[in-house]
Backbone as JSON Lines, residues from 0, in Angstrom:
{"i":0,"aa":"X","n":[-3.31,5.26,1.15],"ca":[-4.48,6.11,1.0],"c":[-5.67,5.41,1.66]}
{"i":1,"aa":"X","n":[-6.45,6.52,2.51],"ca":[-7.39,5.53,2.86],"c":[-8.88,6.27,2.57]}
{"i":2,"aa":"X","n":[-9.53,5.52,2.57],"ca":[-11.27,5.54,2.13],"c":[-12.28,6.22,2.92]}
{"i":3,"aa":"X","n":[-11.83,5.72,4.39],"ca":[-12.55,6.31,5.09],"c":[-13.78,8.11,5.46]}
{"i":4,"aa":"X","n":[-12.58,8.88,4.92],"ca":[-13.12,9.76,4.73],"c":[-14.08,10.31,3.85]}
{"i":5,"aa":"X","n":[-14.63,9.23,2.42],"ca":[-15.36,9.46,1.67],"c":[-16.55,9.52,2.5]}
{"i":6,"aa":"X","n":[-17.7,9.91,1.69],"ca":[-18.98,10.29,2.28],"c":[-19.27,9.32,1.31]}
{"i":7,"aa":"X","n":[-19.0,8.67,-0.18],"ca":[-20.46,9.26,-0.93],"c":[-20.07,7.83,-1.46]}
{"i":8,"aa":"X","n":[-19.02,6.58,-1.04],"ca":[-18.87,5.21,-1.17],"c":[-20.06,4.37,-1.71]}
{"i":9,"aa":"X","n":[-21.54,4.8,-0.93],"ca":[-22.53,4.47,-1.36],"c":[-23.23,4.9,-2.91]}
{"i":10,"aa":"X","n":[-22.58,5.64,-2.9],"ca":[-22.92,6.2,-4.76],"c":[-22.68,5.23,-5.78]}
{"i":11,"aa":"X","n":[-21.58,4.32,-5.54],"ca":[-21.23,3.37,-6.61],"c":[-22.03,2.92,-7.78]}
{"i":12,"aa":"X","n":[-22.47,3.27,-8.41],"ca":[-23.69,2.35,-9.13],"c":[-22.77,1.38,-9.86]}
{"i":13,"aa":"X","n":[-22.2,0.53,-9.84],"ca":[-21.61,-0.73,-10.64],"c":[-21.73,-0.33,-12.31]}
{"i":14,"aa":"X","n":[-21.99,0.8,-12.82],"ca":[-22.06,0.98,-14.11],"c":[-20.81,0.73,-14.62]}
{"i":15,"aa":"X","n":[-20.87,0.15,-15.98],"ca":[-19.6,-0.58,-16.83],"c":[-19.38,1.01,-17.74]}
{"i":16,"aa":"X","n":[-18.2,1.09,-17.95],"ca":[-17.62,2.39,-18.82],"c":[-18.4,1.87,-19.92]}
{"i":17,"aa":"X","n":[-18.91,3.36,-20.71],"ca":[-19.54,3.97,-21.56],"c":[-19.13,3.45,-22.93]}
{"i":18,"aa":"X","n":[-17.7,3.55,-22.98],"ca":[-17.0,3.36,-24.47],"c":[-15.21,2.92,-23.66]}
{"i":19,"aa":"X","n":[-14.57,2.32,-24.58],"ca":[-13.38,1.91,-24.05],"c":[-12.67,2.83,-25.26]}
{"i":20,"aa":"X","n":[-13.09,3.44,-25.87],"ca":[-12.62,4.14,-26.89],"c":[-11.73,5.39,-26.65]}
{"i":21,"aa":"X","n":[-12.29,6.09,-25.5],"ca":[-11.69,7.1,-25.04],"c":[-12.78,8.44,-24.59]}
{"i":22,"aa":"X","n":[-12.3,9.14,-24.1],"ca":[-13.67,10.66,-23.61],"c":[-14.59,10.17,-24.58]}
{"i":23,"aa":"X","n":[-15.35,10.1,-24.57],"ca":[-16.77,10.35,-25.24],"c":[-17.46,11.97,-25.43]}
{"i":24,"aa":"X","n":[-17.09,12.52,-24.82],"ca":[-17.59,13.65,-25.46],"c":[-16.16,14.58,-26.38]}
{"i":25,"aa":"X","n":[-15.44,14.13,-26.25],"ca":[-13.79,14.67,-27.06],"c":[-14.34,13.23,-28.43]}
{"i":26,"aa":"X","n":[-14.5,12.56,-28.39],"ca":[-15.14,11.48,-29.2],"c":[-15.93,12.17,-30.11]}
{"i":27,"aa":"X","n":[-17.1,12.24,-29.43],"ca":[-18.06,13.33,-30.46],"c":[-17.74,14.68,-31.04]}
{"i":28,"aa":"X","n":[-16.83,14.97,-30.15],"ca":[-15.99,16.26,-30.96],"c":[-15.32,16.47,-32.33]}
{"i":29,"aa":"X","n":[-14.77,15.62,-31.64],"ca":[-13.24,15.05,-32.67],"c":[-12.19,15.55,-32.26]}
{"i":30,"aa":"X","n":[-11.97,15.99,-30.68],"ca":[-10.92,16.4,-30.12],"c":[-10.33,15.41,-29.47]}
{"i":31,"aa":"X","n":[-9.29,15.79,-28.51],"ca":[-8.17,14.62,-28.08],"c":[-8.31,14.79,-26.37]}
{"i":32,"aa":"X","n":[-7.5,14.05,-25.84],"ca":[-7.88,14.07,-24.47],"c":[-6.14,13.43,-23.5]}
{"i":33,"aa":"X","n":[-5.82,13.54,-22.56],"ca":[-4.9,13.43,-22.03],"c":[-4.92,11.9,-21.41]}
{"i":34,"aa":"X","n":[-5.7,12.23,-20.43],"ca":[-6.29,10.78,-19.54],"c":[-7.74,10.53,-19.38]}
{"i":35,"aa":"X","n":[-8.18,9.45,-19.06],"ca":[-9.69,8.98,-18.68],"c":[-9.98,9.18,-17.6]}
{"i":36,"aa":"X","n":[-11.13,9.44,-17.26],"ca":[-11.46,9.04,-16.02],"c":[-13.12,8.21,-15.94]}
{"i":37,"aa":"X","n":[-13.3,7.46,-15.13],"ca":[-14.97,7.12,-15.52],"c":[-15.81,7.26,-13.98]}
{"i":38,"aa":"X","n":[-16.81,7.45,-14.73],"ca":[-17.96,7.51,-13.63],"c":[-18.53,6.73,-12.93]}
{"i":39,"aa":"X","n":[-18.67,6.43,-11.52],"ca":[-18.8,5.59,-10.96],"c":[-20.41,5.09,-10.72]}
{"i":40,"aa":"X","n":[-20.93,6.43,-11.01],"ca":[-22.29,6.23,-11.05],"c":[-22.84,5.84,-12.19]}
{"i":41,"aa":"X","n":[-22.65,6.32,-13.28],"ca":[-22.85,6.1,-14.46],"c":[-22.51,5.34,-15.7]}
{"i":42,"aa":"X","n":[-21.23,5.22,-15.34],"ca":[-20.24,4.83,-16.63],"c":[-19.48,5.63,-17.59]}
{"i":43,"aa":"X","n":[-20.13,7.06,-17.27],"ca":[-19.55,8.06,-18.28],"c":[-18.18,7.89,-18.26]}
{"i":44,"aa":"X","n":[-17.68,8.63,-19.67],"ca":[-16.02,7.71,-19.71],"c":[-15.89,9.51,-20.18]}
{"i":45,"aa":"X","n":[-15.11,9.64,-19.57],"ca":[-14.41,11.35,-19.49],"c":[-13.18,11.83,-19.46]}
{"i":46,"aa":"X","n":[-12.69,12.84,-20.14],"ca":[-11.2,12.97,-19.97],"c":[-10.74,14.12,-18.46]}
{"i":47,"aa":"X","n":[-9.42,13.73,-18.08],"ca":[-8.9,14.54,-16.87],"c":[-8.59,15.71,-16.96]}
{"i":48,"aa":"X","n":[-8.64,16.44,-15.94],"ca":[-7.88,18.54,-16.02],"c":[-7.34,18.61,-16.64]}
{"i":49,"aa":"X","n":[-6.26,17.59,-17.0],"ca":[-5.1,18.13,-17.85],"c":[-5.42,18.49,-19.01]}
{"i":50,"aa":"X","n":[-6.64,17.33,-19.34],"ca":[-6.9,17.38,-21.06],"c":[-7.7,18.83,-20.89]}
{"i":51,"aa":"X","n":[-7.76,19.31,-22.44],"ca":[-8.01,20.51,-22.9],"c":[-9.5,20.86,-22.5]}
{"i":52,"aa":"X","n":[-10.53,20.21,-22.84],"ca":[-11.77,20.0,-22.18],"c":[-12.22,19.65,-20.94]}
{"i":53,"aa":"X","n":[-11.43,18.61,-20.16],"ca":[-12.19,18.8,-18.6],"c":[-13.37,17.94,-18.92]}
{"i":54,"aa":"X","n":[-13.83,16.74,-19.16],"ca":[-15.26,16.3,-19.52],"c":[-15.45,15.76,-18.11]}
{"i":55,"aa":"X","n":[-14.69,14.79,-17.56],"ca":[-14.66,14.22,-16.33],"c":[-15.28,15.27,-15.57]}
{"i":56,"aa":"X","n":[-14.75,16.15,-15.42],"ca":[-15.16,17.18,-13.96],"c":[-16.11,17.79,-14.69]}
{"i":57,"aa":"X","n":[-15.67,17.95,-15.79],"ca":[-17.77,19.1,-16.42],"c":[-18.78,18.08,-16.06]}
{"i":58,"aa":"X","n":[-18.56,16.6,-16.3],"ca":[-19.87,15.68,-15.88],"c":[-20.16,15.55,-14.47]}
{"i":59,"aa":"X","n":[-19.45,15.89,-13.32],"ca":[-19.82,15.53,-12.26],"c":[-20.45,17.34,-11.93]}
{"i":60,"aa":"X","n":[-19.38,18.13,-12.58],"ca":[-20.7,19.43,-12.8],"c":[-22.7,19.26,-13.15]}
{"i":61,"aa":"X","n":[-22.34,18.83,-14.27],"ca":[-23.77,18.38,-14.72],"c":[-24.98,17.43,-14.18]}
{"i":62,"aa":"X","n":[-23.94,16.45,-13.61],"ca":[-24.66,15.83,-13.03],"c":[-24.98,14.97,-11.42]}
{"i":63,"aa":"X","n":[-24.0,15.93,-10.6],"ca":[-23.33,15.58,-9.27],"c":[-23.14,14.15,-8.96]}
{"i":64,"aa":"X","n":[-22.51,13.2,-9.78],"ca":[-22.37,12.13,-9.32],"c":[-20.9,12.53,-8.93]}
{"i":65,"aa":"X","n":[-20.77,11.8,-8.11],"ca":[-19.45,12.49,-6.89],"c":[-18.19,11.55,-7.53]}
{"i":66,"aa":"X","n":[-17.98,10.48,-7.6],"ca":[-16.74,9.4,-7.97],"c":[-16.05,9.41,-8.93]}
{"i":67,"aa":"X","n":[-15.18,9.49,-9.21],"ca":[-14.68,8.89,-10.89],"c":[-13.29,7.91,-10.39]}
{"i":68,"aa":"X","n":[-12.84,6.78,-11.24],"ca":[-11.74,6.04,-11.27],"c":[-11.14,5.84,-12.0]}
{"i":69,"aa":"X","n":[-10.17,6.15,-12.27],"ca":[-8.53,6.4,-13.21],"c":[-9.05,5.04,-14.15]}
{"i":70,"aa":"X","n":[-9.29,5.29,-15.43],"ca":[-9.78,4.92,-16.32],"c":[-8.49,4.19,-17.37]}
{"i":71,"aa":"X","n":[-7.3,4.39,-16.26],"ca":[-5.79,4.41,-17.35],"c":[-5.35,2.53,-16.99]}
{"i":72,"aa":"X","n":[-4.37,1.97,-17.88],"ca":[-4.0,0.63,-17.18],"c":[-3.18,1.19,-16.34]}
{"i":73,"aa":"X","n":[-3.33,-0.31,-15.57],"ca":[-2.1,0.17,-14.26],"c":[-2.23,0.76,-12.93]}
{"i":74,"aa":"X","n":[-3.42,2.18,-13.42],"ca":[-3.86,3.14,-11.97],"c":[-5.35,2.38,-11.29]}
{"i":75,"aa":"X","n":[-4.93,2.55,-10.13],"ca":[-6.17,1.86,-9.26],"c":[-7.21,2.87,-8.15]}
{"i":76,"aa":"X","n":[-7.12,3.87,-8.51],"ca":[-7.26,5.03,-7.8],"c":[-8.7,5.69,-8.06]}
{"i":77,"aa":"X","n":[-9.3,6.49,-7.05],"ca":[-10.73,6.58,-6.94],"c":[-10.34,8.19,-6.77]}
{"i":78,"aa":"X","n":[-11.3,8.9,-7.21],"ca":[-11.41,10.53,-6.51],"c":[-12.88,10.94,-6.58]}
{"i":79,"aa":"X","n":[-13.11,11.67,-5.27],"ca":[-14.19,11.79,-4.6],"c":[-14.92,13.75,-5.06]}
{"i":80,"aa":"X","n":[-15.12,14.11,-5.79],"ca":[-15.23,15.73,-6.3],"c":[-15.91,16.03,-5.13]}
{"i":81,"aa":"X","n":[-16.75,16.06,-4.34],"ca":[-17.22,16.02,-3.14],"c":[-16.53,16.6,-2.1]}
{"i":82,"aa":"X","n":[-16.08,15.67,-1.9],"ca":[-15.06,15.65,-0.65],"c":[-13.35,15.9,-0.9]}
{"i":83,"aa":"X","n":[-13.32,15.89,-2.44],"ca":[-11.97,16.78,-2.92],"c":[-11.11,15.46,-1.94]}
{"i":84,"aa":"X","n":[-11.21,14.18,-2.51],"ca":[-10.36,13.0,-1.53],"c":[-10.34,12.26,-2.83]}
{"i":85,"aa":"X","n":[-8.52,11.87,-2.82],"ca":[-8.08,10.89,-3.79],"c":[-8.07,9.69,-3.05]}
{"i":86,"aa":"X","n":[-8.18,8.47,-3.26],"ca":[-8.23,6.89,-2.49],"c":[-8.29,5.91,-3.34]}
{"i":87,"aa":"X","n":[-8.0,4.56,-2.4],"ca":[-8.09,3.22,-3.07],"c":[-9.33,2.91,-1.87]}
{"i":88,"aa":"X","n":[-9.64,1.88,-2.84],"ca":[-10.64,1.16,-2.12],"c":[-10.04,-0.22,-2.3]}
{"i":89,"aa":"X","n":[-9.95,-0.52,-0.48],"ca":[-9.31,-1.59,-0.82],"c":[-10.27,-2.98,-0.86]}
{"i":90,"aa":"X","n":[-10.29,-3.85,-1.82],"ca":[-10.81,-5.03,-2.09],"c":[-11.46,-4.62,-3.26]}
{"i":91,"aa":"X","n":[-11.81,-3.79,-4.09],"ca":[-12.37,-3.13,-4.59],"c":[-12.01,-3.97,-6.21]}
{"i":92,"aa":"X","n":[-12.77,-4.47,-7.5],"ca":[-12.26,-5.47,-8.29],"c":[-11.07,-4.71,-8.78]}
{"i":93,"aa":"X","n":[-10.23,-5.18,-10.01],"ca":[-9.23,-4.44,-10.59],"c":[-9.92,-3.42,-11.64]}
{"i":94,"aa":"X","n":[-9.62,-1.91,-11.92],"ca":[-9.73,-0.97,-12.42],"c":[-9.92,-1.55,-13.75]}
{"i":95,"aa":"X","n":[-11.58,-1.47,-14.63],"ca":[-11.08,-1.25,-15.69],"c":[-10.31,-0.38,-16.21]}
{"i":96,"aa":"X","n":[-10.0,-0.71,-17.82],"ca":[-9.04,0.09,-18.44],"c":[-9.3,0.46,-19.79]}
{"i":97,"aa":"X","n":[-8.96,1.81,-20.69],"ca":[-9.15,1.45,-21.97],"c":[-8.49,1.05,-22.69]}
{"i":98,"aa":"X","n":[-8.71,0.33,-24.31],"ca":[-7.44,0.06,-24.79],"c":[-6.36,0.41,-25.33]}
């Protein structure tokens, strides 16, 4: 996978995830969530399509920060809502994770 095609690389804000707990807004709910995803700009910690809510993609709704990164152990993977582009960035530190 390659990077190149992102536009929005410069968006990064180095923000540390929100909660390692899980979605944060399925959190405040008291609902459940499938997978994480977090915000690259922000830190927001959000759950994926699959999950029942969608927080991940409702936040980059709300607030056009373009990035999120697989929030799961193991996955190292970036997606761009923007530019609708999945990627690694390579050199990029190791993915946090929750626990």
């Amino acid at each position: 996978m390659a990077n190149d095609t992102c536009t929005h690389l410069d968006d990064i804000g180095g923000a540390q995830p929100s909660t390692a707990e899980g979605c944060e807004d399925c959190l405040a709910m008291g609902d459940r969530w499938v997978h994480l995803r977090v915000c690259q700009a922000c830190g927001h910690v959000g759950c994926c399509d699959s999950s029942p809510n969608r927080h991940a993609t409702a936040h980059f709704h709300a607030t056009s920060h373009p990035l999120v990164r697989s929030f799961e152990p193991g996955e190292d993977w970036w997606w761009c809502y923007v530019d609708e582009l999945l990627f690694e960035v390579e050199g990029a530190p190791p993915s946090p994770s929750h626990a």
